[in-house]
Residue frames as a rotation matrix with the C-alpha (Angstrom) as fourth column:
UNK 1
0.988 -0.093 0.121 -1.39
-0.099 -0.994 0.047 -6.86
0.116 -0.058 -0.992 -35.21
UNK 2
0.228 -0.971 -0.072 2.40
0.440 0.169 -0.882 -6.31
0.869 0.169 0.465 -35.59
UNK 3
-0.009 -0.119 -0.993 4.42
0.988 -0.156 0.009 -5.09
-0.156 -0.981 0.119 -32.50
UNK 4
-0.942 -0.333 -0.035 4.50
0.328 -0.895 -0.301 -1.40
0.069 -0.295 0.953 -33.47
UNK 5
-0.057 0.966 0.251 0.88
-0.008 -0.251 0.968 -1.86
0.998 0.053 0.022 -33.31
UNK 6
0.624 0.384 -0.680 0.83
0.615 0.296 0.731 -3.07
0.482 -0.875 -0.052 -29.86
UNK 7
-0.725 -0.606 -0.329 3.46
0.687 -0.673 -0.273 -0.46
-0.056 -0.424 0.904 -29.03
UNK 8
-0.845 0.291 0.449 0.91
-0.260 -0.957 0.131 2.34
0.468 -0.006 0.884 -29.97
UNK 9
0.186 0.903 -0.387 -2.21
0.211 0.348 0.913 0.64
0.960 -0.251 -0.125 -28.39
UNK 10
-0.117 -0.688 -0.717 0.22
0.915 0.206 -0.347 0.45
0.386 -0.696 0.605 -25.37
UNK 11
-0.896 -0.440 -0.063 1.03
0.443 -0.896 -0.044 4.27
-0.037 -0.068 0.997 -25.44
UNK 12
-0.683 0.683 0.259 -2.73
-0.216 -0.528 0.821 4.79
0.698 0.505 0.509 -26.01
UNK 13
0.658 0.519 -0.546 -3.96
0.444 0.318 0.837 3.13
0.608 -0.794 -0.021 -22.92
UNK 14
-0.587 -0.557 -0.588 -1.06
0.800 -0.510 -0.316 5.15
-0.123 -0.656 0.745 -20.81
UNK 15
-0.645 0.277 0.712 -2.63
0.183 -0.848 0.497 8.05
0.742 0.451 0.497 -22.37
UNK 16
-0.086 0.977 0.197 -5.99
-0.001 -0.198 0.980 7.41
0.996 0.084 0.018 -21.71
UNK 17
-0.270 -0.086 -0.959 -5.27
0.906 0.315 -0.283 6.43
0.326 -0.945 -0.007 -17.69
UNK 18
-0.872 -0.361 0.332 -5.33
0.285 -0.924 -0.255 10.37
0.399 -0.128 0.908 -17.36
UNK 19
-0.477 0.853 -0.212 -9.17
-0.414 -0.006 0.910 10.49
0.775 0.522 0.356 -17.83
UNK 20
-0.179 0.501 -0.847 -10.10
-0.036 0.857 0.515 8.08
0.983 0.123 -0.135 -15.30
UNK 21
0.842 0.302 0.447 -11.03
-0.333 -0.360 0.871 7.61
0.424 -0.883 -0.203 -11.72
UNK 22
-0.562 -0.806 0.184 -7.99
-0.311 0.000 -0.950 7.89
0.766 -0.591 -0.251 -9.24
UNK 23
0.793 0.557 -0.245 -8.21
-0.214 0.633 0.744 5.02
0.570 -0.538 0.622 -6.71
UNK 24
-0.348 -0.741 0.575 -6.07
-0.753 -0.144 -0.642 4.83
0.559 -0.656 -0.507 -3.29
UNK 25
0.701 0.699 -0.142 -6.88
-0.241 0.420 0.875 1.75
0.671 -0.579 0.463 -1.51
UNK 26
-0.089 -0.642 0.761 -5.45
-0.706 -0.498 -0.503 1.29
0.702 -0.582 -0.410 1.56
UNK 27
0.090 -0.039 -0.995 -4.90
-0.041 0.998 -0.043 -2.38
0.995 0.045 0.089 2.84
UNK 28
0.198 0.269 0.942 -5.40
-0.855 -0.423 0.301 -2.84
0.479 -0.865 0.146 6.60
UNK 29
0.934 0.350 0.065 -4.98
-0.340 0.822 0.456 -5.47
0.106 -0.449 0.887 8.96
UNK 30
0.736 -0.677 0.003 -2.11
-0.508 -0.548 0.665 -7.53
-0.449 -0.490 -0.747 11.14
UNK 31
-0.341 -0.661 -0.669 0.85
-0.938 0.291 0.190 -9.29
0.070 0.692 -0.719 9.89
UNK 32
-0.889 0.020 0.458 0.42
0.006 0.999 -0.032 -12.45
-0.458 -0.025 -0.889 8.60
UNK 33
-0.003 0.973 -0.230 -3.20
-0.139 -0.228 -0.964 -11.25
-0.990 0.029 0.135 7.39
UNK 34
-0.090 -0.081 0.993 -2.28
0.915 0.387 0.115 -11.15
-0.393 0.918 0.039 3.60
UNK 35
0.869 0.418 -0.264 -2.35
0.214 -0.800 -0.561 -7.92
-0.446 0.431 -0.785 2.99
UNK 36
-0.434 -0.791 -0.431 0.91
-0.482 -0.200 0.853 -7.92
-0.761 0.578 -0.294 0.86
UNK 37
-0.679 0.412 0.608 -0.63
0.521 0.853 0.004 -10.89
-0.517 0.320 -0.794 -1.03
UNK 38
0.307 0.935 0.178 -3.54
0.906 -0.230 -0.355 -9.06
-0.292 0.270 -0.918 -1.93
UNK 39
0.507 -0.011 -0.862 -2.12
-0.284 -0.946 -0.154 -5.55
-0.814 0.323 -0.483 -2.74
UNK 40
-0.608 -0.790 -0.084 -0.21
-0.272 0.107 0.956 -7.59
-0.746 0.604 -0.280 -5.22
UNK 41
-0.536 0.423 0.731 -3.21
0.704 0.702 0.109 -8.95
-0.467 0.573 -0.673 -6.75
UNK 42
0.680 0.504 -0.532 -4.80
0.400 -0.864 -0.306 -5.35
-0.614 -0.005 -0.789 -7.21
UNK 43
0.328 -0.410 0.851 -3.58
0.863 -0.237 -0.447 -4.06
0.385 0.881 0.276 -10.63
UNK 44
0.963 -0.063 0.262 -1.85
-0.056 -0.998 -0.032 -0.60
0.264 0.016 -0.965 -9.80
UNK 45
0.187 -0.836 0.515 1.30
-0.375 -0.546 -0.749 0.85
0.908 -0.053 -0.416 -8.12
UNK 46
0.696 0.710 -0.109 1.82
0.159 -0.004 0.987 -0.66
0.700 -0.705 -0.116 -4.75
UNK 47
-0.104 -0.987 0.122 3.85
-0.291 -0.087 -0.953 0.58
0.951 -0.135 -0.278 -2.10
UNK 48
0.752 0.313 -0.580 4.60
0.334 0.578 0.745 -0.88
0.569 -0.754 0.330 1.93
UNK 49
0.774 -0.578 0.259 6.58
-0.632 -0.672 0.387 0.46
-0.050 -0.463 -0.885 4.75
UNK 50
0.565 -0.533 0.629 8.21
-0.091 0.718 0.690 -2.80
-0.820 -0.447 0.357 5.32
UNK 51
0.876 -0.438 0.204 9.66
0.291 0.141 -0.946 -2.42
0.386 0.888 0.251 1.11
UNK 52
0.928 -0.157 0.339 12.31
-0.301 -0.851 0.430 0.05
0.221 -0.500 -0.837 3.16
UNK 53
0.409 -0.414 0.813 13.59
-0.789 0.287 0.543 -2.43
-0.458 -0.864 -0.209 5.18
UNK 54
0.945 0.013 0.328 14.38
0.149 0.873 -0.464 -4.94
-0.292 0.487 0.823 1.95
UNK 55
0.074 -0.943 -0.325 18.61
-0.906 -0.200 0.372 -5.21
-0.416 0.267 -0.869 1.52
UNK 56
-0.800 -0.569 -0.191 19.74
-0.599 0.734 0.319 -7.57
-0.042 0.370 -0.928 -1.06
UNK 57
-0.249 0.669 -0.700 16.34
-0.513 0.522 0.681 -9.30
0.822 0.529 0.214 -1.39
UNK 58
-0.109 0.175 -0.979 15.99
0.742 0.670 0.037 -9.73
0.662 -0.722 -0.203 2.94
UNK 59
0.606 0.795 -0.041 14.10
0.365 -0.231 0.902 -8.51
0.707 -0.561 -0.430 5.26
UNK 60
-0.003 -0.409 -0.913 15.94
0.710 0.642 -0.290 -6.19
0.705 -0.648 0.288 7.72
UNK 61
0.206 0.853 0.480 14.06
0.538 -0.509 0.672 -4.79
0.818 0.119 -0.563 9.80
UNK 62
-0.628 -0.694 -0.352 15.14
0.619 -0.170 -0.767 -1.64
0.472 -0.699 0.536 12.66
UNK 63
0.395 0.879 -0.266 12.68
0.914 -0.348 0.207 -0.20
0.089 -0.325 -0.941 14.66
UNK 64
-0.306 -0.308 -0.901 14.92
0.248 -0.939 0.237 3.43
-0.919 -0.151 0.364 14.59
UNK 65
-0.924 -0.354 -0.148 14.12
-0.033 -0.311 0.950 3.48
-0.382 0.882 0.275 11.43
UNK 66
-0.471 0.882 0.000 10.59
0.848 0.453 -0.274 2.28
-0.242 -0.129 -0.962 11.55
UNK 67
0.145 0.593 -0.792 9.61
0.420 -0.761 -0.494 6.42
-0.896 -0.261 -0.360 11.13
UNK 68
-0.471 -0.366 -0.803 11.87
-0.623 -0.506 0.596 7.02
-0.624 0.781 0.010 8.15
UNK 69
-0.944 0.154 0.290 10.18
0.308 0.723 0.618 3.71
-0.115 0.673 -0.731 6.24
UNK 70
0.178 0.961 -0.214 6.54
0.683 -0.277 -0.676 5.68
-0.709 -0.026 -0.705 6.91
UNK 71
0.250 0.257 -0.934 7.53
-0.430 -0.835 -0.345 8.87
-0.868 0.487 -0.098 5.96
UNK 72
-0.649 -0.098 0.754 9.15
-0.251 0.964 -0.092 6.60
-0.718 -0.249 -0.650 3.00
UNK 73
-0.637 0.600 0.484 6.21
0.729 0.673 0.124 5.12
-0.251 0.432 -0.866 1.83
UNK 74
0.423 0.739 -0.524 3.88
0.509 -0.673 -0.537 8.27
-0.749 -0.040 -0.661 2.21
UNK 75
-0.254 -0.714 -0.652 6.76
-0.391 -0.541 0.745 9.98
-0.885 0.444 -0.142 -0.22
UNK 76
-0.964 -0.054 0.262 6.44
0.162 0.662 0.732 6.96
-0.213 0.747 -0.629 -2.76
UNK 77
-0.175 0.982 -0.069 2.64
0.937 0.144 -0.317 7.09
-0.301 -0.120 -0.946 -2.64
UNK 78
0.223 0.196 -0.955 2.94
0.117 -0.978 -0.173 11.17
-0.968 -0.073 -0.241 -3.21
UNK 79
-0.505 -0.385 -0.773 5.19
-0.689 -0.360 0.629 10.77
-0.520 0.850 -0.084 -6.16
UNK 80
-0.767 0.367 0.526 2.91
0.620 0.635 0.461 7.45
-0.165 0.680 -0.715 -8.08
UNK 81
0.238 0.953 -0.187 -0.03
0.762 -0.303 -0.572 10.27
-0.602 -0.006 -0.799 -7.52
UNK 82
0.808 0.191 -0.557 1.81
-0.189 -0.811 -0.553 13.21
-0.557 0.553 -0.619 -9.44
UNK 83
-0.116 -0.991 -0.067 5.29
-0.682 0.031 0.731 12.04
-0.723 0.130 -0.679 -11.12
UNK 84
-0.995 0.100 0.028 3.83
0.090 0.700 0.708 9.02
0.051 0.707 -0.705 -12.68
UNK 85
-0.416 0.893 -0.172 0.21
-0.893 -0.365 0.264 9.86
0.173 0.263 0.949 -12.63
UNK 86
-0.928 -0.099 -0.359 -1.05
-0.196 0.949 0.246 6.71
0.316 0.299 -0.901 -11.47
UNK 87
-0.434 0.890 0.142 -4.59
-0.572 -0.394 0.720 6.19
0.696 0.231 0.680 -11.66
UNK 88
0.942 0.331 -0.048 -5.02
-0.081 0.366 0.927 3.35
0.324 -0.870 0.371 -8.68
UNK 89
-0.577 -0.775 0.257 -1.93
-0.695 0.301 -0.653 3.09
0.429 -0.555 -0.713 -5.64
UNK 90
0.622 0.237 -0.746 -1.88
-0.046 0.963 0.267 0.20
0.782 -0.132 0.610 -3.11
UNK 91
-0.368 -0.374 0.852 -0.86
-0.814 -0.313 -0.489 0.76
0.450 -0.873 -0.189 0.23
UNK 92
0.754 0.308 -0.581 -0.55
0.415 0.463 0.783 -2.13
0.510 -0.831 0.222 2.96
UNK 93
-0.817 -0.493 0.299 0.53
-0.151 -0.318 -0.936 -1.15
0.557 -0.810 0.185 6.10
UNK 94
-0.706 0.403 -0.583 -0.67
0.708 0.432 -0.559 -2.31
0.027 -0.807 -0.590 9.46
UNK 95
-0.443 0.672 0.593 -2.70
-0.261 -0.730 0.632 0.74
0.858 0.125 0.499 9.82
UNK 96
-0.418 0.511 -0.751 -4.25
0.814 0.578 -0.059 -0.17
0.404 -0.636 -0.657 13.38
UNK 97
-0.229 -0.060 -0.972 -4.95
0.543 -0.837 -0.076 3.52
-0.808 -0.544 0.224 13.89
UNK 98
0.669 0.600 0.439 -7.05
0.722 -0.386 -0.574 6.03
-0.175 0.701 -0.692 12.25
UNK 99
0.645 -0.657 -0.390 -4.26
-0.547 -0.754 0.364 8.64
-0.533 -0.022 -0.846 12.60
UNK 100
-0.505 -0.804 0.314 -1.50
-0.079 0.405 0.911 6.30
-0.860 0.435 -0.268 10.74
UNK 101
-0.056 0.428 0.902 -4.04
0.907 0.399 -0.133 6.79
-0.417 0.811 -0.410 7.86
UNK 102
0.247 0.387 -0.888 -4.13
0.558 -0.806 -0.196 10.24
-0.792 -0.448 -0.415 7.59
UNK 103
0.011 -0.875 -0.484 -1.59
-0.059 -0.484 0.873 11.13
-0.998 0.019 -0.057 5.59
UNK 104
-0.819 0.202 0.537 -2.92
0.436 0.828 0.352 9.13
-0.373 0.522 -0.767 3.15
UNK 105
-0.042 0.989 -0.144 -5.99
0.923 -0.017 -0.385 10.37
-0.383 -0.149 -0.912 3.41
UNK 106
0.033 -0.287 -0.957 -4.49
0.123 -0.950 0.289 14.00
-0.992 -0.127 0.004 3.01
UNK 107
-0.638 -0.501 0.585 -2.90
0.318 0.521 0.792 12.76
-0.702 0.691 -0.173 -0.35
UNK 108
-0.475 0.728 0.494 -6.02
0.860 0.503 0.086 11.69
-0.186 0.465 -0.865 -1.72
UNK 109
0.464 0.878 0.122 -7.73
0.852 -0.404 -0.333 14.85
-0.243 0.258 -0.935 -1.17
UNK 110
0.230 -0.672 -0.704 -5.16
0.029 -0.719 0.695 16.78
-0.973 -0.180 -0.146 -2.40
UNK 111
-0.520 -0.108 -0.847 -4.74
-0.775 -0.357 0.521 15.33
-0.359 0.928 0.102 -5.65
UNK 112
-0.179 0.865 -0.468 -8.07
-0.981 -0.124 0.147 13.83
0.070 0.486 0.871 -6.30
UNK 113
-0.613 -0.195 -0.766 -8.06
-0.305 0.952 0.002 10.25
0.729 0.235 -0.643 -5.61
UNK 114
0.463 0.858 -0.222 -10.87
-0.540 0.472 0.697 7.88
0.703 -0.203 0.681 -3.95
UNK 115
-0.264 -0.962 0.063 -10.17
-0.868 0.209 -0.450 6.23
0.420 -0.173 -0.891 -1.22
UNK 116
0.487 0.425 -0.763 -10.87
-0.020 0.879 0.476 2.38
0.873 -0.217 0.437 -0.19
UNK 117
-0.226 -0.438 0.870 -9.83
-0.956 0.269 -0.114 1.33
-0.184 -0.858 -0.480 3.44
UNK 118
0.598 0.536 -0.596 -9.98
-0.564 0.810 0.162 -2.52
0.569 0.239 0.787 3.61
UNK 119
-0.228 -0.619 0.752 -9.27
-0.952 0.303 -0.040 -4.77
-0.203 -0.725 -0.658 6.29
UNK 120
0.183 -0.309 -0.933 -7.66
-0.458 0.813 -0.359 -7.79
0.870 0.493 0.008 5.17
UNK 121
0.315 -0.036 0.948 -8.36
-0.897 0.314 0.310 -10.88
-0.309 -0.949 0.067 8.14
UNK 122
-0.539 -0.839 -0.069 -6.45
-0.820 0.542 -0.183 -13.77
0.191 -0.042 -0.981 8.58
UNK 123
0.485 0.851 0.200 -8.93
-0.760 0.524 -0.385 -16.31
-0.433 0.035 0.901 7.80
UNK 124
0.714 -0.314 -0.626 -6.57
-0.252 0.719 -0.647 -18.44
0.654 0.620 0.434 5.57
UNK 125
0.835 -0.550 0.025 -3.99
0.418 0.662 0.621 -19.31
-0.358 -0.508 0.783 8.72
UNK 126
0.472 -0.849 0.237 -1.13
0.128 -0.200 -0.971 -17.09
0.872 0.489 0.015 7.19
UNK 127
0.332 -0.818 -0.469 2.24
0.941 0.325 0.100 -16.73
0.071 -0.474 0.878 8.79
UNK 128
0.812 -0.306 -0.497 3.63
-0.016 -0.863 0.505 -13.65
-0.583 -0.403 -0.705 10.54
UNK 129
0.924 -0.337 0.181 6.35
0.301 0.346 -0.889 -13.35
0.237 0.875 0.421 7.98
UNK 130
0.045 -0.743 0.668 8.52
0.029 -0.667 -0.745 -10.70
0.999 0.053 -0.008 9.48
UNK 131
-0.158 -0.246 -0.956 8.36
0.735 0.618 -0.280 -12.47
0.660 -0.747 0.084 12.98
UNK 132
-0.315 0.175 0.933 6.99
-0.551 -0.834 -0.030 -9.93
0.773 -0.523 0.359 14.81
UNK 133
-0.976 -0.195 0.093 6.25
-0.159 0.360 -0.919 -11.11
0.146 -0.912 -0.383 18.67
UNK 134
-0.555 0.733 -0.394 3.00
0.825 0.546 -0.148 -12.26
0.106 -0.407 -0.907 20.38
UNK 135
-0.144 0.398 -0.906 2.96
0.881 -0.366 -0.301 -9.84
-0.451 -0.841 -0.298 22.51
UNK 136
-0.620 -0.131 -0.774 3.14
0.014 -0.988 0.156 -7.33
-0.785 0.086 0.614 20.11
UNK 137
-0.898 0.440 0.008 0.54
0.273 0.543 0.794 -8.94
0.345 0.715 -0.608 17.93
UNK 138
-0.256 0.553 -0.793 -1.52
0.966 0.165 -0.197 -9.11
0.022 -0.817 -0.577 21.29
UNK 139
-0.662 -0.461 -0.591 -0.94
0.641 -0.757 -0.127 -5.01
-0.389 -0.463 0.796 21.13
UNK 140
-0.974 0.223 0.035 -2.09
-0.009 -0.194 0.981 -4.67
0.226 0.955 0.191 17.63
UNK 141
-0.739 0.611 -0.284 -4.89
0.496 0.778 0.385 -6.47
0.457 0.144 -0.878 18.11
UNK 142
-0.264 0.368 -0.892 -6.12
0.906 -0.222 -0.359 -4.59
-0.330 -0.903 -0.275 21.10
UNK 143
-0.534 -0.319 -0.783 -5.21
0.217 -0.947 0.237 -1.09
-0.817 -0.043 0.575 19.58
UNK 144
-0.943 0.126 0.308 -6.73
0.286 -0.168 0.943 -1.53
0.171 0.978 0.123 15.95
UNK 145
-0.458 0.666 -0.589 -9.68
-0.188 -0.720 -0.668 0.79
-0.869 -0.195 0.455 15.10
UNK 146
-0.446 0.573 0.688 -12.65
0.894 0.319 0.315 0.67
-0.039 0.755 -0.654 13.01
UNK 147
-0.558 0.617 -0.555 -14.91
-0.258 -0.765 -0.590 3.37
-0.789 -0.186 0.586 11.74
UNK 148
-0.341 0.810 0.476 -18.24
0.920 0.392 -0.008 2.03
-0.194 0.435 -0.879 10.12
């Protein structure tokens, strides 16, 4: 096939994305856990509070700001669902709280999208990347909800 074939095959599989089931999945669990890792490996759109906090290709991270990088993400996640029509997002964020999902949740049932929750454990020994403390690990840990 020549490339203006694969240019219209292209444009025909954008097309067709319309059609299909809208999937939100929504990556759980604490740093160091892989859940960046893994929302990359999931084909779609993916967005993360912590993207915010990236200047110049480094991490810097301000807890005053820590509300604007939610609201943020929850924006970015609003516009891949109508603006670009994307048929699966990808959301990690700690999420240790059923309320810090909501919004999310709202989304979804607003403009039609499934939603996955998935907590992603630190079975492989990963590294707290963004150096978050013990004790505030210790917090997480304590604070993080399930519903079965």
């Amino acid at each position: 096939m020549n490339l203006t074939g694969h240019i219209s095959e292209a444009i025909t599989d954008i097309k067709t994305t319309e059609g299909t089931t809208k999937e939100l999945f929504l990556l759980r669990g604490l740093p160091g856990s892989g859940k960046s890792t893994l929302a990359k490996s999931i084909s779609g759109i993916h967005f993360e509070a912590d993207m915010y906090f990236m200047k110049d290709d480094k991490y810097q991270f301000d807890i005053t700001r820590l509300k604007d990088a939610h609201q943020w993400c929850q924006e970015g996640v609003e516009k891949g669902m109508t603006v670009l029509n994307q048929s699966r997002i990808v959301v990690s964020n700690t999420f240790t709280q059923e309320w810090e999902m909501k919004p999310y949740f709202d989304l979804a049932e607003k403009h039609g999208y499934r939603v996955y929750s998935l907590i992603v454990e630190n079975r492989h020994g990963g590294v707290n990347e963004h150096g978050v403390p013990e004790d505030k690990l210790k917090i997480m840990k304590n604070r993080f909800e399930v519903k079965l």
